[in-house]
N, C-alpha and C positions, 0 to 999 in steps of 0.2 A: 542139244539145247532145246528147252521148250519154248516152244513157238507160243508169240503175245496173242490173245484173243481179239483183243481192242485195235487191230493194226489199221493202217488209215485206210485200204478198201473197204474193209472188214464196217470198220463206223460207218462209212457214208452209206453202205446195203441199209443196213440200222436205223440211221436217220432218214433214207428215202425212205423205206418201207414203214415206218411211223408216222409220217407226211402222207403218203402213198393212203394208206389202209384207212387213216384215219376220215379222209377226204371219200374212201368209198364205202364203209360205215356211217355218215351221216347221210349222204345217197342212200344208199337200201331202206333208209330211215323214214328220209323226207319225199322221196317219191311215191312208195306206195302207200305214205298217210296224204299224201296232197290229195292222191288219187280216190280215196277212200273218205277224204272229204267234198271233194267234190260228184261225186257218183251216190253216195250213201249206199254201195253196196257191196255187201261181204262176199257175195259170191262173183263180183267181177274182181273183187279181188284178190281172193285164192286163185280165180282161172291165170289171171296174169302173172301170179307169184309162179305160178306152177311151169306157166311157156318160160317166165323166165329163167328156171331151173336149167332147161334141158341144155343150152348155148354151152354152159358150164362143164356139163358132161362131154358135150361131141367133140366141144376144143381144147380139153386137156390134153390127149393125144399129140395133137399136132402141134401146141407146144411146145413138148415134150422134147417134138424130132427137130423142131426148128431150135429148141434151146441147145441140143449137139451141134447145128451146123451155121450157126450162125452165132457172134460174140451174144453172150447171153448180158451183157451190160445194155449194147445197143437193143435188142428185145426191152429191158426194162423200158431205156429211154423212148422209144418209136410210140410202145403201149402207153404211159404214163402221157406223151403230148398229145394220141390220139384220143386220149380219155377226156384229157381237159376240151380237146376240139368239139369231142362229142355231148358234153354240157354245156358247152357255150351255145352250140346249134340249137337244145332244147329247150334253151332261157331262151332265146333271141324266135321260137317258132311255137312257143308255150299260147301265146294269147290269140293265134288265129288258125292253127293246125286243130284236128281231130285229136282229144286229148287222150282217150283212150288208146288208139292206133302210136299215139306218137310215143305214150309213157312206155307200151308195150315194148314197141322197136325199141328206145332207150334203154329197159331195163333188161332187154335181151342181150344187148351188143356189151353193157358194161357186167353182166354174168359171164359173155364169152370171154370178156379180155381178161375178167379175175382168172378162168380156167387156163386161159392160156400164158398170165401172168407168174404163177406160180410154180411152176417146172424150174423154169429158167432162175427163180430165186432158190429154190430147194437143191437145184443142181449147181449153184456156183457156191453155197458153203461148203461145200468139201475141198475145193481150189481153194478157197480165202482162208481155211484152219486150218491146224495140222492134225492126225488122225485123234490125237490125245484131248483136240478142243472141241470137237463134233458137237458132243454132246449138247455142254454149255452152248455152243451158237446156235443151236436146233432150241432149246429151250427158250432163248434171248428174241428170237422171232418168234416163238408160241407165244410168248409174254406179250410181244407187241401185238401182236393180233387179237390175244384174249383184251387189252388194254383200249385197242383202239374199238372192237366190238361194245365195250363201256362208256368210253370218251364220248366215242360220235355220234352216238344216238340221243346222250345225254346234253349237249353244247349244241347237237344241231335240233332237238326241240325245243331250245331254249329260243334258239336264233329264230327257231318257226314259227311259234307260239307269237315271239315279238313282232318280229317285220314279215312273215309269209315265207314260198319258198324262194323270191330271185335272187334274196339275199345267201339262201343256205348255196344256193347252185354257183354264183360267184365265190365267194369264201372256196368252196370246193374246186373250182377251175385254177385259181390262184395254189392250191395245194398240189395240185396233179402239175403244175406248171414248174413248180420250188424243185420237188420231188421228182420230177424231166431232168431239170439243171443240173443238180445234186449228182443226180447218176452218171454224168456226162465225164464226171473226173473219174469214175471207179475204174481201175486198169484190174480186172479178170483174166487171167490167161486162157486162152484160145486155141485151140490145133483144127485147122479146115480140114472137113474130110470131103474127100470124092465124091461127088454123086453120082448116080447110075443114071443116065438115061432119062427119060421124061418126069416131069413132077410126080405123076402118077407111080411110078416104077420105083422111086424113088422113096416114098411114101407107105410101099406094100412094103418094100425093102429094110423101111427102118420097125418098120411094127410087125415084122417078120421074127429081126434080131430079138427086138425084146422080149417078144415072146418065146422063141426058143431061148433065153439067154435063164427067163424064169423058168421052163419047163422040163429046161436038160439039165443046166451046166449047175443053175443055184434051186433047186426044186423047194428047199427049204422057205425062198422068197413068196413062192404063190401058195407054201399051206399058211404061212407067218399073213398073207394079205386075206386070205377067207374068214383065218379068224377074228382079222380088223374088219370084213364086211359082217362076222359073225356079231361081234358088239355095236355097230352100228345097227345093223338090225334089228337086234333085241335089246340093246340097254340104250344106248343113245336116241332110239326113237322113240324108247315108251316115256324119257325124260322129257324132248319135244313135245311129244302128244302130251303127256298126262299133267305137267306142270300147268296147261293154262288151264287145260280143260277141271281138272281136280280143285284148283282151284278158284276161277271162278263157277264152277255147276255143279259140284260134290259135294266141298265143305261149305259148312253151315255157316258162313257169312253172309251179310247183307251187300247188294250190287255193289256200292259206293267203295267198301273197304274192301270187295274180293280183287275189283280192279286195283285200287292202289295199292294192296297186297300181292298182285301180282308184278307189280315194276321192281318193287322191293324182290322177289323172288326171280327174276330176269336179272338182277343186278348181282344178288347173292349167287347166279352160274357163271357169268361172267366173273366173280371174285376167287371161284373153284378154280376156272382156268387160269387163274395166273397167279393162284396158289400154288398149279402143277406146274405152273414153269418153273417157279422159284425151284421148287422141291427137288427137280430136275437137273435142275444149274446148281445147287448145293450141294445134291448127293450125288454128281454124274460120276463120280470114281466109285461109287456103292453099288452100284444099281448092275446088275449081271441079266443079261438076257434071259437065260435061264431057269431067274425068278419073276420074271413078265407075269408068268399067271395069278402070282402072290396081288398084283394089282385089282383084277379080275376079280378075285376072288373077293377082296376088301369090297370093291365095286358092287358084288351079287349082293354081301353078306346085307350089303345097307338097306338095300332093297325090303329086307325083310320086317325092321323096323316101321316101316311105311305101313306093308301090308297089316302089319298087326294093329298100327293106330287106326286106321282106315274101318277095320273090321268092330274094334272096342270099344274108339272111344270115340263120345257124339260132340265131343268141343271142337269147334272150328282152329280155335287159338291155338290147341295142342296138335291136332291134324296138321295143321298149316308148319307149325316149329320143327316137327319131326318130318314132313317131307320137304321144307327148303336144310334142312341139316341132311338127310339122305341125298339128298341131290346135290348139295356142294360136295361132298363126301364124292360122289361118281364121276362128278366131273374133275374132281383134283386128281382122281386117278384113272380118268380116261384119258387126261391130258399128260402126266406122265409116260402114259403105255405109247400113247401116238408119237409123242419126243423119241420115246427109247425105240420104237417100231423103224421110225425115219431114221435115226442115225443108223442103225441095224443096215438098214436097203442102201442107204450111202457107202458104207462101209465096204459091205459084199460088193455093191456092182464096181463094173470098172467105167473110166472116165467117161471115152465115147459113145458109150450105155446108158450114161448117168439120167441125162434129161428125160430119154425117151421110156425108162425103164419106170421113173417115176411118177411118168404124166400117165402111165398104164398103172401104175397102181392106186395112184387119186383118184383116177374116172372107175374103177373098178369097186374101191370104196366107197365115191359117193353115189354110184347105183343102191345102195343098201339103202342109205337113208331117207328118201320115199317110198320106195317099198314099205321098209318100215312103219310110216309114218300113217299109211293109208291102210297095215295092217292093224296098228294099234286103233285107230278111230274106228274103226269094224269092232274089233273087242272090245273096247269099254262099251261103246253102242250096244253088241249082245249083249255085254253083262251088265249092263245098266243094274244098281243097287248091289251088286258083287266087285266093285272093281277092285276092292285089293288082291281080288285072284288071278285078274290082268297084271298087278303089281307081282305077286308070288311066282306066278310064269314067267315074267322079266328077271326074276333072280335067279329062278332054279336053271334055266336055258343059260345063265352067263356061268353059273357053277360050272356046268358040263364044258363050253367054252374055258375057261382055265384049265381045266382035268387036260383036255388037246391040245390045248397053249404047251401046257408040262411038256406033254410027248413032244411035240414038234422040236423044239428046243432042247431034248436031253441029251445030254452029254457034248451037246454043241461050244465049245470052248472060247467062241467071241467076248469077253467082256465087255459092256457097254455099260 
């Protein structure tokens, strides 16, 4: 019998993490623009975006190993109340604390606890579907995430614009607090495992496993993650870098309309990604690993469009339609591949593997995307007046990327 999707743990992961996500979307929002208004400076606020990166990377790992050995419900809850703790600390020390120092530490701790939040979500849909719903559940969480990445920035400038930030920082405490509660009924199944010896011992031990577990037993898992750091590196970051930058300092618009053209084009990616969920969740019985690179490829091919208007044509209007339509285009199919990539690694690993194997391949993947990002703002800067050749190089590099996709993948029999 086929197992319900919608079963009542299943909703409540759903509904917290749509509460959840949405409450830390208009944070990433409303922090580093308070900060940016009050400071007027761009480059203290790149350096702070950039500390607050790293948290994200170092505590996916451990995650990972604690989403194995610990009920990964209670993780949700614990994270989700310490979250709201930790905004209420910042409302309540905003107006007499060093603002700088204080937004820093805030926006570091709630990047760690995202890093360390999402193991434990990734690793209990395979417990709460059955092997045949993966897909759709994987999808139904991209959605929400690409949903609430539109939501919260869009509700919580509205909320900042009107009353400033204490309102946006309450509204959000009150969300992380719902979203605590919520989780508190989810019954995930559980099996404690042993531990070895000191925290320490313990900790080499789990990130021991997963890495021989990708290295020996599934080898196919760490070529299938190279190639997800491979389009991070070359197609998802030349979209970061070059959407703001192309458009506000490229094309021929005037200051007033490249800004406002560009929220419109932040909106229009955000609309890609939950375009690819949909796609995802409607065609999950279509979609064959297999043909993973078919996505790739669709993704390179857009790229080309761009370069060519970049290079022809001098209208701003046309430059602008044909790279917010190439860049919805990439991401509705970067955000399928990432769906069908994750259900993939759910699939293959086995249970007490699960968290840990996947918080090693999120920190793994999102090493690519500053790299990336710092290699692409290098190239347009070289080729200042050439940059559809920084575009052409992001296509022809994701080409080759699918060609290896094929290989990795053939003859591999998984449908997904």
């Amino acid at each position: 019998m086929k197992q319900k999707l919608f079963s009542r743990d299943f909703t409540l992961v759903v509904i917290g993490q749509i509460i959840s996500l949405f409450g830390n979307a208009a944070l990433r929002f409303a922090l580093p623009l308070y900060l940016l208004n009050q400071t007027g400076s761009s480059a203290l606020y790149g350096t702070v975006m950039a500390c607050a990166f790293i948290p994200s990377i170092l505590l996916s790992p451990v995650g990972g190993m604690v989403a194995d050995r610990v009920n990964k419900r209670n993780v949700m809850v614990i994270l989700d109340f310490f979250t709201a703790a930790l905004v209420l600390v910042f409302c309540l020390l905003m107006d007499g604390a060093d603002l700088v120092m204080l937004l820093t530490a805030t926006l570091m701790i709630l990047y760690g606890i995202a890093g360390a939040y999402q193991p434990s979500v990734q690793a209990s849909i395979p417990v709460l579907v059955g092997a045949d719903r993966m897909m759709e559940a994987n999808s139904i969480v991209n959605m929400i995430s690409s949903f609430s990445a539109l939501l919260g920035p869009v509700l919580g400038g509205i909320v900042y614009s009107a009353y400033g930030l204490k309102p946006v920082l309450l509204v959000c405490t009150l969300c992380f607090v719902f979203s605590a509660v919520m989780e508190i009924f989810i019954r995930i199944p559980f099996e404690k495992q042993v531990s070895e010896g000191s925290i320490w011992q313990t900790v080499r031990s789990d990130f021991g496993q997963s890495v021989r577990f990708i290295r020996r037993d599934m080898p196919v898992i760490g070529k299938a993650v190279l190639a997800v750091c491979g389009i991070n590196l070359f197609l998802s970051s030349m979209i970061m870098v070059a959407l703001p930058y192309l458009v506000t300092e490229v094309i021929d618009l005037d200051a007033a309309q490249a800004n406002r053209l560009y929220g419109f084009a932040q909106g229009i990616l955000a609309a890609g990604g939950l375009a690819g969920g949909i796609c995802a969740g409607v065609f999950a019985k279509k979609l064959s690993i297999r043909k993973s690179g078919v996505l790739i490829v669709t993704a390179a091919l857009s790229m080309f469009p761009i370069a060519v208007s970049l290079a022809v044509f001098s209208s701003g209007v046309v430059n602008y339609v044909i790279l917010t339509a190439g860049c919805f285009v990439v991401m509705t199919c970067c955000t399928v591949f990432t769906i069908q990539m994750m259900t993939f690694f759910q699939t293959v690993t086995p249970p007490h593997l699960l968290g840990k194997v996947i918080a090693v391949i999120i920190t793994v993947a999102m090493c690519a995307q500053p790299l990336g990002n710092a290699m692409y703002g290098v190239l347009f800067e070289f080729c200042k007046g050439f940059e559809y050749a920084v575009v052409l190089f992001a296509g022809v590099v994701s080409l080759g990327i699918a060609v290896v996709l094929r290989g990795i993948f053939k003859g591999f029999s998984l449908s997904l």
